[in-house]
VMD Tcl script that builds the backbone (N, CA, C; Angstrom):
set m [mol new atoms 285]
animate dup $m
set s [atomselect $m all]
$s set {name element resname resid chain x y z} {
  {N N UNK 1 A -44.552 -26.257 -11.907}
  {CA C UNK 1 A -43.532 -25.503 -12.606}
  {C C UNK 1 A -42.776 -24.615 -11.620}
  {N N UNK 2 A -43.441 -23.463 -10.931}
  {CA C UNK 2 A -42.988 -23.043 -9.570}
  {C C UNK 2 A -41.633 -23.771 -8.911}
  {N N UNK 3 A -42.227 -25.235 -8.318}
  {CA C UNK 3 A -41.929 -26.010 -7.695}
  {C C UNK 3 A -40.408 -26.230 -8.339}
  {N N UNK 4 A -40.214 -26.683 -9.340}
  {CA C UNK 4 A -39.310 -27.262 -9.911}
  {C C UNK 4 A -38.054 -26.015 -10.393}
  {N N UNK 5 A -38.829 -24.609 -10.470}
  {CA C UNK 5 A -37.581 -23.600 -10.547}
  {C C UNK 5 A -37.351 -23.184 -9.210}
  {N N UNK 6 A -37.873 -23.261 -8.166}
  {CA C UNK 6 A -37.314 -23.472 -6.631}
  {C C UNK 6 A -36.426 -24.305 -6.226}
  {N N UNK 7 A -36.475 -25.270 -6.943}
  {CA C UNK 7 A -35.666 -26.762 -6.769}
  {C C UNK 7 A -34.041 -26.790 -7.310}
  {N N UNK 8 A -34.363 -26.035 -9.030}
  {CA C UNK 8 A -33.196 -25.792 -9.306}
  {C C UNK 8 A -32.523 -24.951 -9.108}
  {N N UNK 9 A -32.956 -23.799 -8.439}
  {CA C UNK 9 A -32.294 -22.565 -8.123}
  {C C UNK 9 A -31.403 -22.909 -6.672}
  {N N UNK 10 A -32.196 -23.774 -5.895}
  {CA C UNK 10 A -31.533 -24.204 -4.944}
  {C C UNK 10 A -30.807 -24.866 -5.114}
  {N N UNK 11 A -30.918 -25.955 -5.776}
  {CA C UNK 11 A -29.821 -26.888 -6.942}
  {C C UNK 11 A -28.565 -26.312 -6.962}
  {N N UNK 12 A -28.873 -25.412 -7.371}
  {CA C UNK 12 A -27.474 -23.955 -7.967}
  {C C UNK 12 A -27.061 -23.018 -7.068}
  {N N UNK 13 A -27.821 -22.823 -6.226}
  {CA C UNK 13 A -26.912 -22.140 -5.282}
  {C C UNK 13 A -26.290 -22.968 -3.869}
  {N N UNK 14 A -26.503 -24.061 -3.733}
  {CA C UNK 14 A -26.156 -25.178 -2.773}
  {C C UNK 14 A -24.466 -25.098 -3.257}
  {N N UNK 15 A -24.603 -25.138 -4.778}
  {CA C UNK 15 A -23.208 -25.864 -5.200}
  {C C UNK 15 A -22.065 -24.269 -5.415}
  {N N UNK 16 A -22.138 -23.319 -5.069}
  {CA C UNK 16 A -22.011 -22.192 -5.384}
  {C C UNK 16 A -20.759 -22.306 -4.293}
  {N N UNK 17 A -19.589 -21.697 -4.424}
  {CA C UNK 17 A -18.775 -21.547 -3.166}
  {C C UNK 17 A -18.422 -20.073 -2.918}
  {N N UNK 18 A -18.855 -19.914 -1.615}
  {CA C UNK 18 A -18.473 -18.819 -1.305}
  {C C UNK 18 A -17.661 -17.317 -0.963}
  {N N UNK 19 A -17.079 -16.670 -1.903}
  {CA C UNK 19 A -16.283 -15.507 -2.022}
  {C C UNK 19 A -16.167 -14.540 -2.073}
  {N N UNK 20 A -15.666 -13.464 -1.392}
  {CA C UNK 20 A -16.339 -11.956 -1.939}
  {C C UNK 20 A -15.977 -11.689 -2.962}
  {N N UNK 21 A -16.613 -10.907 -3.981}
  {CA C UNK 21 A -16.578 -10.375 -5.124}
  {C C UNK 21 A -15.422 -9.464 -4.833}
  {N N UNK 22 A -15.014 -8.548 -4.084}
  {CA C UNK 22 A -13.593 -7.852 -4.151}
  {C C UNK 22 A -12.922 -8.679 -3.177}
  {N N UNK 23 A -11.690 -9.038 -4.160}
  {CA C UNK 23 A -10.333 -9.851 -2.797}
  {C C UNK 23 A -9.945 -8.574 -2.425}
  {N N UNK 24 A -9.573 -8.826 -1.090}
  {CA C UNK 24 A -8.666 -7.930 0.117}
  {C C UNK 24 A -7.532 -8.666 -0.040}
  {N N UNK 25 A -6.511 -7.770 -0.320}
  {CA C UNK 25 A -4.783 -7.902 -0.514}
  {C C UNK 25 A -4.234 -8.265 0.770}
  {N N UNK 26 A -5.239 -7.239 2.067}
  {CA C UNK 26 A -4.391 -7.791 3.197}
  {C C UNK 26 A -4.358 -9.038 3.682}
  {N N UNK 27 A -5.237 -10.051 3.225}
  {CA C UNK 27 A -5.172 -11.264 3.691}
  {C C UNK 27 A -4.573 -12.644 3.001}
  {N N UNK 28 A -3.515 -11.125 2.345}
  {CA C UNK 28 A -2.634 -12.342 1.414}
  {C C UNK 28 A -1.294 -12.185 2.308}
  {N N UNK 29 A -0.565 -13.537 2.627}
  {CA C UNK 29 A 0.227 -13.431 3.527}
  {C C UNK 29 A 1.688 -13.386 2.315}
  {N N UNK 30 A 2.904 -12.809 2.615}
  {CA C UNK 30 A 3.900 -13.001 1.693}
  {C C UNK 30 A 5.161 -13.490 2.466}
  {N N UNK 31 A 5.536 -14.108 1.518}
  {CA C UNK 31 A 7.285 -14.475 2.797}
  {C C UNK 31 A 7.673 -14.919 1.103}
  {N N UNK 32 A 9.298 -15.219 1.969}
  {CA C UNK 32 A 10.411 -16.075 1.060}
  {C C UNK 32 A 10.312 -17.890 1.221}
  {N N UNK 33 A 9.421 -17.825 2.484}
  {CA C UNK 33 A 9.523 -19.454 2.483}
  {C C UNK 33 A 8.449 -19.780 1.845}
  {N N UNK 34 A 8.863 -21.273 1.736}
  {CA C UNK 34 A 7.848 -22.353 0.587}
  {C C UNK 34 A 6.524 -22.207 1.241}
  {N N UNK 35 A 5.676 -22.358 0.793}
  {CA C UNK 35 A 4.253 -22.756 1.094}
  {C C UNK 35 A 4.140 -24.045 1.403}
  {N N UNK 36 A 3.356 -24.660 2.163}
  {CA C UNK 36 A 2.956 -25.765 2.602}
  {C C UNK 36 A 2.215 -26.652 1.739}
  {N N UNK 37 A 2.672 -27.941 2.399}
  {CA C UNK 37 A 2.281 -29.059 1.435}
  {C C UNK 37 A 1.214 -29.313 0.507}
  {N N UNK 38 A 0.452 -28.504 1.679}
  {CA C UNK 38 A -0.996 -29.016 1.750}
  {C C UNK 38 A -2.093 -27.698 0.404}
  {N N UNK 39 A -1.140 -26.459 0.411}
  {CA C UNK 39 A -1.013 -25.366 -0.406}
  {C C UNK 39 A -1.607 -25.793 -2.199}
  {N N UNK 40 A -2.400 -25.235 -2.397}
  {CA C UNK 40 A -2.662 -25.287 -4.085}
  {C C UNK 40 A -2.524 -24.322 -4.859}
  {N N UNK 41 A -1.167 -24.499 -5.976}
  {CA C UNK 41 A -0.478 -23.709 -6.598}
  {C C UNK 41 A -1.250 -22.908 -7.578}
  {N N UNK 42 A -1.569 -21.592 -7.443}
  {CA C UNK 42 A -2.185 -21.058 -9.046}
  {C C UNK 42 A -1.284 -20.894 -9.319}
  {N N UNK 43 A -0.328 -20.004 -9.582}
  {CA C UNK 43 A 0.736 -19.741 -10.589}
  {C C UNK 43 A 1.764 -18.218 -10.245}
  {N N UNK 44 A 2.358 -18.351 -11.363}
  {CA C UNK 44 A 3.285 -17.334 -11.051}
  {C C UNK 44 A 2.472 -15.701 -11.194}
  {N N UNK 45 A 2.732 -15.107 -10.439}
  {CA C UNK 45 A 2.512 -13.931 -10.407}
  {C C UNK 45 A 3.625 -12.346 -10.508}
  {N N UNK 46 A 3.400 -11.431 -10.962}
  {CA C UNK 46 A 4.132 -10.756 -10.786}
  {C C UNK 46 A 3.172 -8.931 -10.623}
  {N N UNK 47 A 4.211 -8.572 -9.624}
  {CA C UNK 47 A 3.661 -7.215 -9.466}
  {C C UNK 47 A 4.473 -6.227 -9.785}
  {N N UNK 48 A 3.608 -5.001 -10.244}
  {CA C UNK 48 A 4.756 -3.915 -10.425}
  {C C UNK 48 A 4.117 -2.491 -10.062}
  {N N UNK 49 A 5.026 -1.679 -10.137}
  {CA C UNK 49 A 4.536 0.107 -10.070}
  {C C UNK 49 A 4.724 0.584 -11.193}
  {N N UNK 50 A 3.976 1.542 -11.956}
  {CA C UNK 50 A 4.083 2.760 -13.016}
  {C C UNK 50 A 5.271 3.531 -12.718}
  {N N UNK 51 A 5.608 3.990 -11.454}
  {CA C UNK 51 A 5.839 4.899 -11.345}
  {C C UNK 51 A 8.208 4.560 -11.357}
  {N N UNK 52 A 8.778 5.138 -11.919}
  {CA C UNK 52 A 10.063 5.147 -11.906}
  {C C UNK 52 A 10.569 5.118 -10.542}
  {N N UNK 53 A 10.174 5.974 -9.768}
  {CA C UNK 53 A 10.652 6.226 -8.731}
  {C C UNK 53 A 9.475 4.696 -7.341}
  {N N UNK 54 A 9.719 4.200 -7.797}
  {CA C UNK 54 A 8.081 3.623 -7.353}
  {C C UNK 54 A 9.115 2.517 -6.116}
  {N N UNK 55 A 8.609 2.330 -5.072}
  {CA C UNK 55 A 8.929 1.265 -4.405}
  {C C UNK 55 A 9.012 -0.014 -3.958}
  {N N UNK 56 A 9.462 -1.052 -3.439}
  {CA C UNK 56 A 9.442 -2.480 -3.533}
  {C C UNK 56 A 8.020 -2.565 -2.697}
  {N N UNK 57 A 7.817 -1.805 -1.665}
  {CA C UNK 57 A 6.680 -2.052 -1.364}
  {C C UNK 57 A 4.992 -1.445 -2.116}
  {N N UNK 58 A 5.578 -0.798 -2.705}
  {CA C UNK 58 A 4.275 -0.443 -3.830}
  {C C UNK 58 A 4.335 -1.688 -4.794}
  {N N UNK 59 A 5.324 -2.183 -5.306}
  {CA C UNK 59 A 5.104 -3.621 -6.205}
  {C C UNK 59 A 4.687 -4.724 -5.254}
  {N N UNK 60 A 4.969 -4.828 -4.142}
  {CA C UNK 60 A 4.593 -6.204 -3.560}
  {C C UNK 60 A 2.979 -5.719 -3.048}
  {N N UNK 61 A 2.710 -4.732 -2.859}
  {CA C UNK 61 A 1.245 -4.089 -2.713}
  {C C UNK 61 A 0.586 -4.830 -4.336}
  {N N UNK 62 A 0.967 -4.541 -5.334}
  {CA C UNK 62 A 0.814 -4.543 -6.547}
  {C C UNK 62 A 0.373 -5.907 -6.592}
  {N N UNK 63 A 1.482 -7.232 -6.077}
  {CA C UNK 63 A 1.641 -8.528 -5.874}
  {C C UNK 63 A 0.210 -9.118 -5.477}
  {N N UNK 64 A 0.128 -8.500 -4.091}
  {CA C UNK 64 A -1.053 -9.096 -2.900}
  {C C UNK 64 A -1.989 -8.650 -4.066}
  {N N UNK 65 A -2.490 -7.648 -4.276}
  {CA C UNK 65 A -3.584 -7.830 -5.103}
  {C C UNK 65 A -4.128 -8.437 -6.389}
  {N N UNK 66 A -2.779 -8.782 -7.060}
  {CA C UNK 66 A -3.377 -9.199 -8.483}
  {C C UNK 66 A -3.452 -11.306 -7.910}
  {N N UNK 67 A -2.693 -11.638 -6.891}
  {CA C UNK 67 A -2.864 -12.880 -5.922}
  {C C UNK 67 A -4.614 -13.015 -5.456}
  {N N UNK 68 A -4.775 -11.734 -4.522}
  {CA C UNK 68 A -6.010 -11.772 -4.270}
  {C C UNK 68 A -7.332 -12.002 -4.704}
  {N N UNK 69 A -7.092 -11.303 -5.752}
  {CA C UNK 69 A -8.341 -11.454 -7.302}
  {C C UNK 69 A -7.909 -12.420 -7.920}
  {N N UNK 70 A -6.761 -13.694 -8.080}
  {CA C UNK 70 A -6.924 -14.692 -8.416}
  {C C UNK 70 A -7.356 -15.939 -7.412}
  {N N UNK 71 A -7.547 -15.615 -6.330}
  {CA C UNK 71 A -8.392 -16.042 -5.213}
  {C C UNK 71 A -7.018 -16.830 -4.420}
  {N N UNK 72 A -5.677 -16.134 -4.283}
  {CA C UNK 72 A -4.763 -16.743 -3.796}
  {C C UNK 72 A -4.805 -15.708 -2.197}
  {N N UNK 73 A -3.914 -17.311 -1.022}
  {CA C UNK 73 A -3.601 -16.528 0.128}
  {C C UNK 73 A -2.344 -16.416 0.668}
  {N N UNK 74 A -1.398 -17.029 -0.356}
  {CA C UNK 74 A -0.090 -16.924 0.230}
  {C C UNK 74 A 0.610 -16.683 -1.030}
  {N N UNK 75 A 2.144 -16.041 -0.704}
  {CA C UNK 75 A 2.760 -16.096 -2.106}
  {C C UNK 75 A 4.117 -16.075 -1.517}
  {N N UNK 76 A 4.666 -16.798 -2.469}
  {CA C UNK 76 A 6.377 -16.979 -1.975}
  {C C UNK 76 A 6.951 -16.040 -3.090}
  {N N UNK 77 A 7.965 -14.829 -2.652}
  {CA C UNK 77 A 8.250 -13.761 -3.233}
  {C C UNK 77 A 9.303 -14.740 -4.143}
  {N N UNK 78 A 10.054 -14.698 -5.189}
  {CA C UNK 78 A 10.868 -15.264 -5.895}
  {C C UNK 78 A 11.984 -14.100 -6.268}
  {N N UNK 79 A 11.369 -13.013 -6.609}
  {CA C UNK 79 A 12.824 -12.460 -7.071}
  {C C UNK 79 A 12.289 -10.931 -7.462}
  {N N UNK 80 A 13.182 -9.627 -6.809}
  {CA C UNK 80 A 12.765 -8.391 -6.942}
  {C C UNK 80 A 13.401 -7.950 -8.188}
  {N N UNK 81 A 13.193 -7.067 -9.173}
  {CA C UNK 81 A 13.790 -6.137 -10.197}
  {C C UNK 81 A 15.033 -5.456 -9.467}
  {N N UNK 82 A 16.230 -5.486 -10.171}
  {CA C UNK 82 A 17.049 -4.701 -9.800}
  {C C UNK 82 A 16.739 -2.893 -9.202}
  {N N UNK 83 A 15.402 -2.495 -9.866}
  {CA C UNK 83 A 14.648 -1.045 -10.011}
  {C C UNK 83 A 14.426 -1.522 -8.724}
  {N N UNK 84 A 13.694 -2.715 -8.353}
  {CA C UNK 84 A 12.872 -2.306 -7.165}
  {C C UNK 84 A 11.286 -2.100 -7.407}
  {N N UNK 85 A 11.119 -1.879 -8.739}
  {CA C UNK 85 A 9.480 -1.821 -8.935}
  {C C UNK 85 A 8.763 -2.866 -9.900}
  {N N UNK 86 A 9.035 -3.436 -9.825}
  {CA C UNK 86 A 8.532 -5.213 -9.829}
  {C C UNK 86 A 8.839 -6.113 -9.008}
  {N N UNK 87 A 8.288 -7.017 -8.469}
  {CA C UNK 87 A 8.300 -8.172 -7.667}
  {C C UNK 87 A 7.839 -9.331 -8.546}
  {N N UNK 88 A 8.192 -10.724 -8.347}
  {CA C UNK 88 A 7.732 -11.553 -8.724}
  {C C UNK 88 A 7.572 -12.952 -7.503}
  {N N UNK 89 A 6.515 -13.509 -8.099}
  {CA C UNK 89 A 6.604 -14.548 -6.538}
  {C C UNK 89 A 4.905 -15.503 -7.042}
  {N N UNK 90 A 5.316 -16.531 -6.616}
  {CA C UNK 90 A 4.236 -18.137 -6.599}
  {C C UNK 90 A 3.294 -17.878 -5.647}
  {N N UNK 91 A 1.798 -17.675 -6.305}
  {CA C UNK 91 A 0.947 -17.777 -5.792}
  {C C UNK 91 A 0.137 -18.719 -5.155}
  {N N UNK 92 A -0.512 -18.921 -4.072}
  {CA C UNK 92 A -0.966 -20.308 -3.837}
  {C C UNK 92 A -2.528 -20.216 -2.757}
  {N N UNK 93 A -3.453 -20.873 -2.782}
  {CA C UNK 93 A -4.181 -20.939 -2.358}
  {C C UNK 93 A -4.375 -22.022 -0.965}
  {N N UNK 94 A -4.106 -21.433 0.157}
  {CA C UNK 94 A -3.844 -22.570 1.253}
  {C C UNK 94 A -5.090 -22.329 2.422}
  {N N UNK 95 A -5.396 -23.798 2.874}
  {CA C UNK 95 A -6.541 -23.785 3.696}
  {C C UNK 95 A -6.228 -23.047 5.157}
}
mol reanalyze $m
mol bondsrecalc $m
mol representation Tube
mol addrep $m
């Protein structure tokens, strides 16, 4: 019995892929150009600030992270709010 919940536990963690539990934003790269071929699309994303006075770079901060925690590493920015405190842009997961 031992034997056999050793077996499956290993079973289960063999097949497990490896990620940290908190994504880091900084290792989300951003540009205007396309992502590469080879790139796997999660989806559209969009970032924003609370704050009125809030900046394009506090929303694209906003961006990288909600990318990150969907386990994305690149994002092609698509289009800023006239405000400036939203960003929007295609998330993608590339090797």
């Amino acid at each position: 019995m031992k034997l056999l919940f050793i077996a499956l536990l290993m079973f289960g963690l063999s097949g497990c892929r490896s990620r940290s539990l908190l994504a880091d934003s900084k290792d989300v790269q951003v540009s205007r150009n396309e992502a590469e071929s080879n790139c796997h699309e999660i989806g559209t994303m969009t970032g924003t600030t609370m704050s009125a006075k809030g900046t394009q770079e506090q929303a694209l901060e906003d961006l990288k992270k909600e990318a990150a925690n969907k386990g994305a590493n690149y994002v092609q920015v698509k289009e800023y709010s006239a405000t400036g405190t939203a960003v929007t842009g295609i998330a993608y997961e590339c090797p």
